[in-house]
N, C-alpha and C positions, 0 to 999 in steps of 0.2 A: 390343343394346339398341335398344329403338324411339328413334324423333324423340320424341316424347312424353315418354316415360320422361328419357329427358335434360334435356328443357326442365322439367318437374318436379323436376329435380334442380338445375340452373341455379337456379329458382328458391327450391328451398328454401336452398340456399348464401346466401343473400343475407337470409335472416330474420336478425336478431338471435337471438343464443343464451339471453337470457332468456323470448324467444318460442316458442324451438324445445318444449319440453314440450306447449306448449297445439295445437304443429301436429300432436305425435307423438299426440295424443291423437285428435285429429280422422283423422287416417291409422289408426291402429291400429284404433278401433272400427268405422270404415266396414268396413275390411277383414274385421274379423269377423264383422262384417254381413252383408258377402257371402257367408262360408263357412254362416251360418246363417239364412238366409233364401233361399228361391229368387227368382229374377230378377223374375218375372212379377206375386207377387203381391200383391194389392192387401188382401186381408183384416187390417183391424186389430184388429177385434175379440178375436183371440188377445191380447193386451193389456190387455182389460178385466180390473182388479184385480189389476195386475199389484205396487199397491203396497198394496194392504192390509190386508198384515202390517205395516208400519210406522205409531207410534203418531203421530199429529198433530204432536207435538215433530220426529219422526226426518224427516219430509215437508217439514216448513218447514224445518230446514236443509237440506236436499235442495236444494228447489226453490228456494232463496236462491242456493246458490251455484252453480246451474246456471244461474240468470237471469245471476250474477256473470261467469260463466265463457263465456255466450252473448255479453256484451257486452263484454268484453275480446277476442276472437276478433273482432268486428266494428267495431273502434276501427279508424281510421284512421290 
């Protein structure tokens, strides 16, 4: 196991376990990010309309409790 990898692990020990879901989230997607996205690139456009099959209603709770969840994750 790296230095790295350890001090990661160090550190997640030490989260509160009512915290630990909102880090497992943040670890799991990046990670899937990486398997789904190549390293380099920068094109976001593949993204455009990525939500417009959902109806105005399905958007706003979307994006409510993503702001929710943006700012829970940055509390101190």
């Amino acid at each position: 196991m790296t230095i790295l990898r350890e001090q990661l692990i160090e550190e997640i020990q030490q989260i509160p376990d009512e915290r630990l879901p909102e880090i497992f989230d943040l670890i799991h997607f990046f990670r899937l990010g990486l398997d789904n996205v190549p390293a380099k690139s920068t094109d976001i456009s593949k993204f455009a309309g990525a939500w417009s099959d959902m109806s105005d209603t399905q958007f706003a709770a979307y994006e409510t409790e993503w702001q929710r969840r943006r700012q829970q994750a940055f509390v101190r």
